[in-house]
C-alpha positions as CSV (number, residue, x, y, z in Angstrom):
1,X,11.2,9.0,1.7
2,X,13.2,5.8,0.4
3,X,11.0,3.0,-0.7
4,X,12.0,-0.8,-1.0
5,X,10.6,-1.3,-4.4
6,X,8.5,0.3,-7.1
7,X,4.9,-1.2,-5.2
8,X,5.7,0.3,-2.0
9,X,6.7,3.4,-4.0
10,X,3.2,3.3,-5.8
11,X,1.2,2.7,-2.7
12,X,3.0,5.4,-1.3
13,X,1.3,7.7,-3.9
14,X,-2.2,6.0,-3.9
15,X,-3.9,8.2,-0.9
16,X,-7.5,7.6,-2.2
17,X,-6.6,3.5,-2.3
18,X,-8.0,2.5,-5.6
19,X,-4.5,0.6,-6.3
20,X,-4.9,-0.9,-3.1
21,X,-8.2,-2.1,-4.2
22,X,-7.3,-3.4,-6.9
23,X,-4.4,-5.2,-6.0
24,X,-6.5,-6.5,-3.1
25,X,-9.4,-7.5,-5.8
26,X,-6.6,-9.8,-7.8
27,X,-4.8,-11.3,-4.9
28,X,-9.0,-12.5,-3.5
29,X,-9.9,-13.4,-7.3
30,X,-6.5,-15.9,-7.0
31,X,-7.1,-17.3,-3.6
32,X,-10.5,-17.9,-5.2
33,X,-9.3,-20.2,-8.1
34,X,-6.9,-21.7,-5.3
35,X,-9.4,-22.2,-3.8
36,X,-11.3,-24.5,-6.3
37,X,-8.3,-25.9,-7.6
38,X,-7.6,-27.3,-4.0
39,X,-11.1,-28.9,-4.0
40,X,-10.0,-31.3,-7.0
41,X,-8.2,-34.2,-7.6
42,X,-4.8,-33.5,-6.9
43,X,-1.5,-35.5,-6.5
44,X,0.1,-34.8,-3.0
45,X,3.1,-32.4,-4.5
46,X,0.8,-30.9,-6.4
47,X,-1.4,-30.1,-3.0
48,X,1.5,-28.7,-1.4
49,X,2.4,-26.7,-4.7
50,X,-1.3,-25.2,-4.4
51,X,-1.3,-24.5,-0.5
52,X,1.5,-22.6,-0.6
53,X,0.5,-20.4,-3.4
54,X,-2.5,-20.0,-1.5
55,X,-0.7,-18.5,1.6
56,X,1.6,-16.7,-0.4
57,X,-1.6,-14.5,-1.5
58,X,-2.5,-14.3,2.1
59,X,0.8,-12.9,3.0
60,X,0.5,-10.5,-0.2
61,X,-2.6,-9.5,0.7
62,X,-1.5,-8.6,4.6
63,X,1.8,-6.9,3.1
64,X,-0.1,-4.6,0.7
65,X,-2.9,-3.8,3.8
66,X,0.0,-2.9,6.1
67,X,2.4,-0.8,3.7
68,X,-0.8,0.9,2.5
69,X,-2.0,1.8,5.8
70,X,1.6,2.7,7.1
71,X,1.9,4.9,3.7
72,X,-1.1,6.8,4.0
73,X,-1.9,7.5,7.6
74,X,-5.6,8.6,8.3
């Protein structure tokens, strides 16, 4: 099998998940501190700058559920 990049290539490998889990654990500890950091005082840009770090995680976090699951079929 060809894999995109060295991730996919280690999720490939991970069949009991723990990677997954832990990648999933850091990308909901950062959306976490988003999170907080979103609830202060915060210029506009800055806002923005935030939010879109805070979806990026989101997306990481689908990504690495779906190339997992795709990987490692039940």
């Amino acid at each position: 099998m060809s894999f995109l990049s060295e991730i996919e290539e280690r999720l490939a490998a991970d069949r009991c998940g723990d990677l997954r889990r832990e990648i999933l654990s850091r990308l909901e500890a950062e959306l976490m501190v988003l999170g907080q950091h979103q609830r202060e005082q915060h210029s506009a840009e800055d806002y923005a700058s935030l939010e879109r770090r805070r979806v990026a995680c989101l997306a990481a976090i689908r990504v690495v559920e779906r190339v997992w699951r795709r990987l490692n079929p039940l």
